[in-house]
N, C-alpha and C positions, 0 to 999 in steps of 0.2 A: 381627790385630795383637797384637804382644806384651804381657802385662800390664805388661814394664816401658818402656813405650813409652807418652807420654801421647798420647792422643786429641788431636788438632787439634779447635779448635771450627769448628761449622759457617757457612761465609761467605754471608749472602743479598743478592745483587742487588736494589736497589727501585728503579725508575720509575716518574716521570709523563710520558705521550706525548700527542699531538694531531698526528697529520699529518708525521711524522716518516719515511717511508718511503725518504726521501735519506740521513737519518742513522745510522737505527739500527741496519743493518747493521754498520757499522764499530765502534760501539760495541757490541754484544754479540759481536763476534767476539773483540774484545779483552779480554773479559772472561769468557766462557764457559768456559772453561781454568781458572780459579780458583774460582770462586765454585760452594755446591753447590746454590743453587737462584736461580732469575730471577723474580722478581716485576716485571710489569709492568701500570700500570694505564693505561688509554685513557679521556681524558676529552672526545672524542667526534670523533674521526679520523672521515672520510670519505675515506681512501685506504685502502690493504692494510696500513696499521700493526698492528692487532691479526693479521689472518694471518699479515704477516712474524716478530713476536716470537714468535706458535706455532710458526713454524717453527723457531726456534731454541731452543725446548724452553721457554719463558718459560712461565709462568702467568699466563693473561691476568682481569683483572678487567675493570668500566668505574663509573669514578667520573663522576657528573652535576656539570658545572664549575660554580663557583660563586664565581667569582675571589676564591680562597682557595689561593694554591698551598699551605701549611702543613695544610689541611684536606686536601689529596689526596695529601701525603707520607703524612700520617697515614695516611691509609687504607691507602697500599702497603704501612708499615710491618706494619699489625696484618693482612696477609696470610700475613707472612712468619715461618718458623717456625727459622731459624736466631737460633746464638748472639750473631751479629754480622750487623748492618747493613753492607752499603757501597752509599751512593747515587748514581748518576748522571743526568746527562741525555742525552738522546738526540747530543746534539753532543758528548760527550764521548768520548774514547778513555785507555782502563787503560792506562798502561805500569806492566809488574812488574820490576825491576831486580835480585831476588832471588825467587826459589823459595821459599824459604825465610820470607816475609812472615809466616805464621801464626804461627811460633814465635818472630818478634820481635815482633809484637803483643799478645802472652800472656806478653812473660817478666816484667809489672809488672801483679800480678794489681787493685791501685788503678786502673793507668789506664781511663778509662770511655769515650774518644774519642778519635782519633786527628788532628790536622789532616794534609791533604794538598797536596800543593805543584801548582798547578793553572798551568801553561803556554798562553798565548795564540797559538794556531798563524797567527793571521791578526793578529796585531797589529803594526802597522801605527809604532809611535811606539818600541816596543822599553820595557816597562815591566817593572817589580818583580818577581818569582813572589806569586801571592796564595795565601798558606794559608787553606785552609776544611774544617770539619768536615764531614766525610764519609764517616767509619767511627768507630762506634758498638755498642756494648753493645747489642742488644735489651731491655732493661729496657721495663716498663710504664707507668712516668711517666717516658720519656723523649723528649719530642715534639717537634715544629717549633711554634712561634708566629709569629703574623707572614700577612695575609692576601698581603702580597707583600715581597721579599728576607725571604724567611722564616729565623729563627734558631732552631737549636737550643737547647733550655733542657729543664731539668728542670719539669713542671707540680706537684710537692710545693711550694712555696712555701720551705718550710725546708731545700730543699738547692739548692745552686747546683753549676752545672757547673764543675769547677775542675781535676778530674784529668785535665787535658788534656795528652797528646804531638803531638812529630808524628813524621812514619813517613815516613822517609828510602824506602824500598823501593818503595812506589807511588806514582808520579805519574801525573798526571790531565794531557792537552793537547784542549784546549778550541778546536772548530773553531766557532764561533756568532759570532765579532768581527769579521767583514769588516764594512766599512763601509756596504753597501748591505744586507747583512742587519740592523744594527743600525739602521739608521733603516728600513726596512720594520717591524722588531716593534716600534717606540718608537712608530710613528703608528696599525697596524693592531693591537697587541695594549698594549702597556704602557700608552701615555696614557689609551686609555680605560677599563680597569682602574684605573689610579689614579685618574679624576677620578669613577667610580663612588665609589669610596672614601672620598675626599675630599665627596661629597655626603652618603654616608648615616653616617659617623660621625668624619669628619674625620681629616688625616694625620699622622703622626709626624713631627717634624721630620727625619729621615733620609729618608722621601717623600718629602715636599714638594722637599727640594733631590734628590732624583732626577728629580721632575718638571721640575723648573727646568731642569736641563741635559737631561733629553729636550726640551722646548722649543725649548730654543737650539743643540739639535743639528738640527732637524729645520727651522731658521729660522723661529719664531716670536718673536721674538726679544719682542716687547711682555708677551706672556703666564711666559715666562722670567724677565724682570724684576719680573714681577708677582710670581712665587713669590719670587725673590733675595728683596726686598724685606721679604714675610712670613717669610721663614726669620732674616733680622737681626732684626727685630721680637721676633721669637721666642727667640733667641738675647742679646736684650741687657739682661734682669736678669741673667744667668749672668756676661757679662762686665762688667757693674759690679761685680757682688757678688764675685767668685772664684768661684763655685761651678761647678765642670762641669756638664752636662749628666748627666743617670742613663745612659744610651747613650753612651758618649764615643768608642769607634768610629769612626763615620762623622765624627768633630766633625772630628778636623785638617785632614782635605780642607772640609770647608762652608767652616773659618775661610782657609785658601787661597785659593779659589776667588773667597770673598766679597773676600779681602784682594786679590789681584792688579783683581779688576774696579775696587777703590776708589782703588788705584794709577793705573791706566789713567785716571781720572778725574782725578787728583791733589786725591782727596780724601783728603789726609794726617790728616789728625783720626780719621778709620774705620780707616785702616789700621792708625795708634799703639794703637786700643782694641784691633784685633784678635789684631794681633802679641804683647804681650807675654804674652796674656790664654793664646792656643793655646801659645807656647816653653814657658811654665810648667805647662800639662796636658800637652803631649803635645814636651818637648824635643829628643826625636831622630828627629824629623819633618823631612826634607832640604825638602823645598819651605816650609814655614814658615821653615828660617832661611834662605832661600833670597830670602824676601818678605821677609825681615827688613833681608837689606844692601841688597837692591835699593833700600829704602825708605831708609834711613839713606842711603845713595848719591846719590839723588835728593835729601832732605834739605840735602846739603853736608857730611857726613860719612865721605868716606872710610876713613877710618882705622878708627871703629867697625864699618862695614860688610865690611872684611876678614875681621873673627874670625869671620863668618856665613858669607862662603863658604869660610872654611877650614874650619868644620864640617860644612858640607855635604862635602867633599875627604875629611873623617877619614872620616865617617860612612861612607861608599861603600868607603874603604879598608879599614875596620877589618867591615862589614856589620852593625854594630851598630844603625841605623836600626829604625826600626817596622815592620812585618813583615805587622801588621794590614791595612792600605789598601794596593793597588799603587800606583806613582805612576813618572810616566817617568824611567827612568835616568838621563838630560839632567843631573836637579839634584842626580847625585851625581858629573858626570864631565864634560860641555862645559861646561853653562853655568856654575855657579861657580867652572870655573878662566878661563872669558873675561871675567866681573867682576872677577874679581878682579885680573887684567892690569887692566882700567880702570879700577879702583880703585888700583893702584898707578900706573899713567900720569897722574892726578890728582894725587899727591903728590908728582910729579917722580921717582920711584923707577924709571927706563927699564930697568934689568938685570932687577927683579924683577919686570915688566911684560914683556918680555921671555918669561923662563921659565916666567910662567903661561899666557901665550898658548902659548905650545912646549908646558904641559901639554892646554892644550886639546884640542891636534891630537894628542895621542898618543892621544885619545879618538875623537875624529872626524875625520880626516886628511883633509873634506873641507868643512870649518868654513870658510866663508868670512869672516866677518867677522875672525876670527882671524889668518887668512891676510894679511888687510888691514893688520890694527893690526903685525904682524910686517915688513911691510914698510916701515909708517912709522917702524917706531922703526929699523930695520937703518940705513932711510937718515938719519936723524937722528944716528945712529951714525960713521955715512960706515962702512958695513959694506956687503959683497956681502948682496944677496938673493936 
């Protein structure tokens, strides 16, 4: 290479595997092409997983599990002897969109990490892109925390992770979300990781409500209610007081989730604390203003409840929304243009009820209720339908 030619730094592959003999194939093929070393560690497969990654030229370790995924990151990391981290899972597959990734990753010598835009091959509802860090500096206090959804963080105490991009050139699509795969790990691998955890030193409130909806995904539905329940408890000096949560993250989904279940109730007093308490920490969250007209709607509020789902409409249009949480599409594009027809068919407003039903179906052209309210107003109209 020429001296006037800068060196590319070197890119290392890091895994954690267990029993992964279906997946990993796909994902190191996808990625072997770029990267200049594979670190993979096995934390205690009983199939041909460590043989298979040998064969793909990996470096295989074996880490003793100790349900700490953050503790077996680490360890892949301090295997690895390149300049840059990029981490996967075995269900993942690299798409590179540019050749050229190296030298857009290095032209902003500050940045420390990159988020990458992570694709749901099997999802099922059609939700958001989730950004998640997943390329990385090799730096030595630069590690996962977190015994499960583990986060990167700097362990210096005096430096926070902040020179974050993201990196248009690599995406990630994530084959793990079919639905019989995700309730298979939630009952044989996740719950009882979490409620290990939950015994010997208690969970974060971002657990806890993980747990709750593995729960009530898996139809436990009493023990689900049981965490809901602790996770409000938990949550509600924060929402007397103002003060967010330290973790604010995961909170617009909890205050969602917790808010629609308190709707479904018509318990209007929980949903008033919840609602304004989340618009004001995390305002351009589509499913919060989304809980927001619904509730004013219900209320006998129409009128106020429109400007909710016209933000949800901007938000989607403009993609100016939170980027943080995935969350289903629905509540940037059917459902609050189909409120919003109902909310103007409450005000006698038939034309602009009308048109937001017709924006509905420009989304979903397969929207029945939509469909319905369009035929009521045509005929009300004395209009062909």
């Amino acid at each position: 290479m020429s001296k006037y030619l800068k060196s590319l730094p070197q890119l290392s592959l890091c895994m954690i595997v267990k029993n992964e003999i279906d997946n990993l194939p796909r994902c190191l093929s996808s990625a072997k092409p770029y990267v200049d070393e594979i670190i993979v560690v096995d934390t205690g497969s009983n199939d041909r997983t460590p043989e298979l990654a040998t064969e793909y030229g990996a470096i295989v370790s074996y880490f003793e599990w100790c349900d700490d995924f953050a503790a077996a990151r680490n360890y892949a990391i301090s295997q690895a002897s390149g300049d840059w981290i990029l981490m996967l899972d075995a269900d993942d597959e690299l798409v590179v969109e540019s050749d050229n990734f190296k030298e857009e990753m290095t032209k902003n010598p500050e940045t420390i990490a990159y988020s990458l835009t992570y694709i749901e091959v099997d999802d099922q509802t059609t939700m958001t892109p989730l950004h998640r860090l997943s390329l990385f500096r090799n730096l030595p206090d630069l590690r996962y925390v977190g015994r499960f959804h583990e986060l990167l963080r700097y362990l210096n105490p005096d430096k926070k992770l902040t020179q974050i991009s993201h990196l248009d050139s690599l995406k990630v699509l994530h084959h793990g979300y079919s639905k019989e795969n995700v309730h298979y790990k939630d009952l044989n691998r996740n719950i009882p990781i979490l409620e290990r955890i939950r015994q010997q030193e208690g969970l974060s409130l971002k657990l806890l409500f993980c747990l709750a909806g593995m729960y009530a995904d898996t139809q436990q539905p009493e023990k689900a209610q049981n965490c809901y329940a602790e996770v409000f408890d938990r949550l509600l000096p924060n929402l007397i007081e103002g003060t967010p949560p330290d973790d604010l993250g995961f909170v617009p989904v909890i205050l969602f989730t917790l808010g629609m279940n308190s709707l479904d109730q018509t318990d209007y007093e929980t949903v008033r604390l919840l609602c304004p308490r989340g618009l004001e920490w995390c305002p351009n969250y589509p499913p919060l203003n989304f809980l927001a007209g619904l509730t004013l709607k219900a209320l006998g509020f129409p009128l106020g409840a429109i400007a909710y789902f016209q933000t949800c409409l901007r938000l989607g249009k403009e993609a100016s929304y939170t980027h943080g949480q995935p969350f289903e599409v629905n509540y940037i594009t059917t459902y609050p243009a189909y409120e919003l027809g109902c909310a103007y068919l409450e005000l006698k407003q038939n034309q602009d009820a009308l048109a937001a039903f017709q924006l509905a179906l420009s989304f979903n052209a397969n929207y029945a209720k939509a469909k319905q309210q369009i035929n009521k107003i045509q005929q009300e109209l004395g209009l062909q339908s």
